[in-house]
N, C-alpha and C positions, 0 to 999 in steps of 0.2 A: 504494500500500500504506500503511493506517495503523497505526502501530507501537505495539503495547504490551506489546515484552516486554524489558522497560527492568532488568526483575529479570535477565535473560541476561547481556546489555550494552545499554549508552544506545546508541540509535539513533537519537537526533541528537547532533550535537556542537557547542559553541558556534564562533562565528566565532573568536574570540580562540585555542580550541583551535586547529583547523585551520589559522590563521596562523601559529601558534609550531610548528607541527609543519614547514608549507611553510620558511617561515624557517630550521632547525634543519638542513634535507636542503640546503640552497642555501648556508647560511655558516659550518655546525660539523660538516661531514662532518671529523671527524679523530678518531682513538680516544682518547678521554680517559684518559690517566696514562698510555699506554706509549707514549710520544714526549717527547724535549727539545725541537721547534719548536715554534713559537706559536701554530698550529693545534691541537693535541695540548693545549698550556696554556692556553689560551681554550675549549676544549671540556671541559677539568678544572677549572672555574674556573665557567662557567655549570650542572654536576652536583651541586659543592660548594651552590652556592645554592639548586638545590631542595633539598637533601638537610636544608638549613637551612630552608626554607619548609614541608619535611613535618611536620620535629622540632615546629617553633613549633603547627603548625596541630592537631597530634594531642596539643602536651603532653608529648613527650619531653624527653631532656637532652643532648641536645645532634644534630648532623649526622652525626657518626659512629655515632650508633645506625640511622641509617636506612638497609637493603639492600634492591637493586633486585633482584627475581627477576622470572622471565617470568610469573607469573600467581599467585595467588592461594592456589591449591592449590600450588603450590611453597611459597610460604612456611608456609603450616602443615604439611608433612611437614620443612621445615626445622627449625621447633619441633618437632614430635613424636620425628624421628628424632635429634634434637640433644641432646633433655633426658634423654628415656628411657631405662630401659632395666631387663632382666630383675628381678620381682620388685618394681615398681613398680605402684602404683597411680594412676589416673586416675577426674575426677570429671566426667563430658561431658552435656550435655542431650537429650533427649530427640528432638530435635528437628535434631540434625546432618545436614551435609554429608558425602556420601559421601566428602567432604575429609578428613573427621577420623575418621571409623570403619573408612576400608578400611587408612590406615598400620596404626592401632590394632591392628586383624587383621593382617596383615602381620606386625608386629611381637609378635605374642602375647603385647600388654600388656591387665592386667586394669584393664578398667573400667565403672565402674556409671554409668546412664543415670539422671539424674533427673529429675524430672517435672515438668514448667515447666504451672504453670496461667496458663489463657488470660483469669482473672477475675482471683485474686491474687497477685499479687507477694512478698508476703510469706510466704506459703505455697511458691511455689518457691524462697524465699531457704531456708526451713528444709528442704526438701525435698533441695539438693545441701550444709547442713551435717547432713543424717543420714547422708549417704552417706560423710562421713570414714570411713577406717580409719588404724591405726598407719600402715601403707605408707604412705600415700596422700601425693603429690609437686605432682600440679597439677589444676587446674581448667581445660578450658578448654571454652567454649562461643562459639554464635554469637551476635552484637551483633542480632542479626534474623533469624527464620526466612523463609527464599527460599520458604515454600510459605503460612504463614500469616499472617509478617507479623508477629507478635509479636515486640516488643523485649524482652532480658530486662533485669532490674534490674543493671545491671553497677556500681552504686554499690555495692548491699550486699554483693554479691557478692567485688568488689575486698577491701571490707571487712574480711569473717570470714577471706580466703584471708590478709591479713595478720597476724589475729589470730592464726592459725592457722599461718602458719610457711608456707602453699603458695603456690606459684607460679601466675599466672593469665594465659592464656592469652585472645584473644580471636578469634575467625573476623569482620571487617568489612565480609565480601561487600556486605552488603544495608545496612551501618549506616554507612557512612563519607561522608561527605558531605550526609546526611539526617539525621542526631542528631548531638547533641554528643558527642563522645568527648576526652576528658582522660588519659591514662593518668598523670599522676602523683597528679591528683585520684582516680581511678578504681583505684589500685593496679595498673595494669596492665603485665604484665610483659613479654610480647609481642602485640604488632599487628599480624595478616596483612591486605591489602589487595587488593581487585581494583579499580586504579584507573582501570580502562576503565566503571564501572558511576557509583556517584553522582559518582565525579571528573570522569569525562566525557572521559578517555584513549581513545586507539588502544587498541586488545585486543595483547596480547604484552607487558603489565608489572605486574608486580605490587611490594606493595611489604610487605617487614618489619619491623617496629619492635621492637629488642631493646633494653629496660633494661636486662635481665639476661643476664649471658655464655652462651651457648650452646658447652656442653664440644662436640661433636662436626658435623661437618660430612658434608655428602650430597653434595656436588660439588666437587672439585679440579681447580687446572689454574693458568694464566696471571692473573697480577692484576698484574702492572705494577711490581712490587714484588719486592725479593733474589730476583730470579730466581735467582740460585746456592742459593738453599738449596734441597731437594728437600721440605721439609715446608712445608704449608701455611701462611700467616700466623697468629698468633693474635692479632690484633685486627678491631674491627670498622670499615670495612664490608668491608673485605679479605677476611677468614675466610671469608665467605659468598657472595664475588660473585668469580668464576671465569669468564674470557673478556667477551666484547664485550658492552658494555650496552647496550642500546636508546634511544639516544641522542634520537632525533627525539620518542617519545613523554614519554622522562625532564621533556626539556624543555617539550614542553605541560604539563605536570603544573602549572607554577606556574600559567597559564592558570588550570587547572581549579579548581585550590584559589582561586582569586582568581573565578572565578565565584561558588563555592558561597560563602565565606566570610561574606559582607556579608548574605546572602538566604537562609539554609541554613532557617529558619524558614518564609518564605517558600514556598518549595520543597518542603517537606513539607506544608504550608496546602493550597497549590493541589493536588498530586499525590493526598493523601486526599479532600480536596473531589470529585473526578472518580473515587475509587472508592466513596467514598456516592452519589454519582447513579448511578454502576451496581447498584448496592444498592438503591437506593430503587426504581429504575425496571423490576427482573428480578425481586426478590422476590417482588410482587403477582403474576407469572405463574410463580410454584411453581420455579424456580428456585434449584439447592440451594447456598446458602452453607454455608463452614466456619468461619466465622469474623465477627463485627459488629464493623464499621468504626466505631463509633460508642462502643465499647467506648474506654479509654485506654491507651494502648503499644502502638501499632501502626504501622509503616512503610504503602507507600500498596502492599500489596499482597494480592488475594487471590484466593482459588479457588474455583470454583463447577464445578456440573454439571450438565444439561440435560437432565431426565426420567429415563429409563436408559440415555441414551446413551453409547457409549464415549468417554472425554476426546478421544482422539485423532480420533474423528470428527468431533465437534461443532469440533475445531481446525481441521481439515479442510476443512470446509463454510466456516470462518470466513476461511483462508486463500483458497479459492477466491472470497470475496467481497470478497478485498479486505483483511484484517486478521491483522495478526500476534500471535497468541498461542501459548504453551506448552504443551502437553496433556503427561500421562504423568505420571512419580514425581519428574522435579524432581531427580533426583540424592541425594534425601533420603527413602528409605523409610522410614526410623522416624516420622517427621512423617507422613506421608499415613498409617502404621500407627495413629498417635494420633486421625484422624480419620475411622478405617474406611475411606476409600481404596485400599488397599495393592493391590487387584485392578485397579481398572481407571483410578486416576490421578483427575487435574481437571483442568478449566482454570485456569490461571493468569493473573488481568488486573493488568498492572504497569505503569502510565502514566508519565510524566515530565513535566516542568517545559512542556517544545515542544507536549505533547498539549491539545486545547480541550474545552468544552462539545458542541461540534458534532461531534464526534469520538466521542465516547462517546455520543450520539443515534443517531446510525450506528450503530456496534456493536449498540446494543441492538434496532434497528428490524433488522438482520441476523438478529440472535438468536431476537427474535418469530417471525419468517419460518421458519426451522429450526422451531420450534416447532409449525409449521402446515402442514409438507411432511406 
C-alpha cells in the first residue's frame, strides 16, 4: 500500500520516533506526578522537558503553558468551551474543521465565517477585520485548510486581533511542523495541535498551547496535585490535564520536533514538489483540481476529481490498486461548500517527506487507467 493521506495522520514515522516511543514502554512505565518513587520522578522529569521542547519550538512562554490532550479536536473544544460563552461573538474562516463549528453549535455561540481568498491575502486579512462587532471576543481559524491547503496569513491576523483587544485562536492540524509558527511573534493566544500528523507522533495526543488563562474547564478528575481539595486546580498544565497522560507518545514528541526542526523547509520543498507532478501530470487528462499548487501559501495538499465520478469511488478503485487516499467532505463542509463540492466530496492527495517520484508515477499511471475503464 502506498500512502498518501498524511493530511489524516503521517503514515510513516521516523526511526528516532518509534525508538523513543519502544524506549518510553521499557524504562518510564510509571505515572508521572502521582508517585514519590523514582520511577514516578524520572517519568515527571522526562514530561517536564518536552513540555519545555514544545514551549521553545512553537514560541510560547514558558513549559507550563503547554497541555497534553488526547487529540487535536480536544484541545480546540478546550479553547472554545473554556473562553466562551452566552452573548459572545466569534470571528472563524470559512474554511473550518468540523472541530471548530460543531462546539460553536453546540454551544449556541454567534459566529461569522469569513472568507479566506485562495489569490489574496490581504483581502482575507480585511475580510475577518469586517466581521468585528462590539461583542466580538476571539478569532480563531485554521493555520491550513485539511481540504485545500491554503495557509492563512496568521501574521496579520495575530496583528489587528491585538490591535483590536481579541483573542486569537489557532487550529494547527495541517500547519504545525510544515510552517513556521511563533505564537509570541504571531500574537497567538492559543495553539491546538495534532501531533500524530506533521510531528510524526503515535495518534492519541494532542497538544494545547495557552498564553492566555482559560476561565473554565471540560474535564475534571485526578492530577496528582491537593488531592484534598474537591475543586479543580487553577493553574496551568494542571487545570486542563485530568488523569493518565500518554506517556510513551509524550515522549517521542521530542523525536519528532527534533526531526522537523532542522529541515521543516525542506519538508515542505519536497512534499509540494510531489503535489505539482501530480498537477502537472492529471491536469492534461481533464482532471479536476480545486486549487494551483503553484499559487503561494499552500501546504503540500490537495483535491481533485475524476470526470463525474463519485470521490469515494475513484478512492475506491484507488485503494483496490494499491493507494491510500481520502475521498468525501474531509470533516470540513464549508470548504468543499467554497468549492462547489459539498454533494459529492474529492479526492484528497496528501504526501509526506517518506513518499518518492516513483510513487506519485504510480498513482497517476492508476488514475489514467480509471480513466479508461
Amino acid at each position: 500500500m502506498i500512502y498518501f493521506d498524511n493530511a489524516a495522520t503521517s503514515g510513516k514515522k521516523p526511526q528516532t520516533v518509534i525508538n523513543s516511543v519502544n524506549y518510553a514502554l521499557k524504562n518510564l512505565s510509571a505515572n508521572p506526578g502521582r508517585s514519590g518513587h523514582f520511577a514516578s520522578q524520572i517519568a515527571a522529569t522526562e514530561v517536564y522537558k518536552v513540555r519545555q521542547k514544545v514551549s521553545d519550538f512553537f514560541g510560547s512562554n514558558g513549559a507550563e503553558s503547554v497541555v497534553f490532550t488526547y487529540n487535536c479536536t480536544i484541545s480546540i473544544n478546550m479553547v472554545l468551551k473554556g473562553i466562551l460563552k452566552n452573548g459572545d461573538h466569534i470571528i472563524i474562516s470559512d474554511m473550518e474543521h468540523n472541530a471548530v463549528t460543531r462546539p460553536l453549535n453546540k454551544m449556541k455561540i454567534d459566529y461569522t465565517m469569513a472568507n479566506v481568498s485562495l489569490v489574496d491575502d490581504k483581502q482575507t486579512v480585511e475580510n475577518f477585520k469586517n466581521a468585528i462587532r462590539p461583542n466580538t471576543k476571539m478569532v480563531f481559524c485554521t493555520a491550513a485548510s485539511n481540504v485545500l491547503g491554503k495557509i492563512l496569513p496568521l501574521d496579520e491576523i495575530g496583528k489587528f486581533c491585538k490591535q483590536k483587544g481579541l483573542l486569537f485562536g489557532v487550529d494547527a492540524a495541517q500547519g504545525a511542523g510544515l510552517i513556521p509558527i511563533n505564537m509570541k511573534k504571531m500574537n497567538i493566544d492559543f495553539l491546538c495541535i495534532a501531533a500524530h500528523k506533521g510531528l510524526y507522533c503515535p495518534m492519541g495526543l494532542g497538544i494545547l498551547i495557552a498564553r492566555t488563562p482559560i476561565n473554565n474547564t471540560i474535564i475534571e478528575g485526578g492530577t496528582g496535585t491537593n488531592s484534598i481539595e474537591q475543586n479543580q486546580p487553577d493553574y496551568l498544565p494542571e487545570k486542563l490535564e485530568s488523569g493518565t497522560l500518554n506517556l510513551p507518545a509524550i515522549y517521542s514528541l521530542k523525536a519528532g520536533i527534533n526531526f522537523v526542526e532542522n529541515k521543516m523547509n525542506c519538508i515542505l520543498k519536497h512534499e509540494n514538489a510531489l503535489v505539482k507532478q501530480l498537477y502537472d501530470l492529471l491536469k492534461k487528462e481533464n482532471v479536476i483540481f480545486y486549487t494551483n499548487p503553484y499559487n503561494f501559501g499552500y501546504v503540500p495538499v490537495i483535491c481533485f476529481n475524476v470526470d463525474d465520478l463519485q470521490s469515494e469511488k475513484v478512492a475506491e478503485f484507488l485503494n483496490k490498486s494499491g493507494f491510500a487516499l481520502r475521498a468525501g467532505l474531509h470533516c470540513a463542509p464549508t470548504a468543499h461548500k467554497k468549492i462547489g463540492t459539498l454533494q459529492y466530496g474529492a479526492v484528497r492527495f496528501s504526501p509526506s517527506i517518506f513518499n518518492t517520484d516513483k510513487e506519485v508515477y504510480m498513482l497517476v499511471k492508476a488514475i489514467k487507467k480509471l480513466k479508461n475503464l
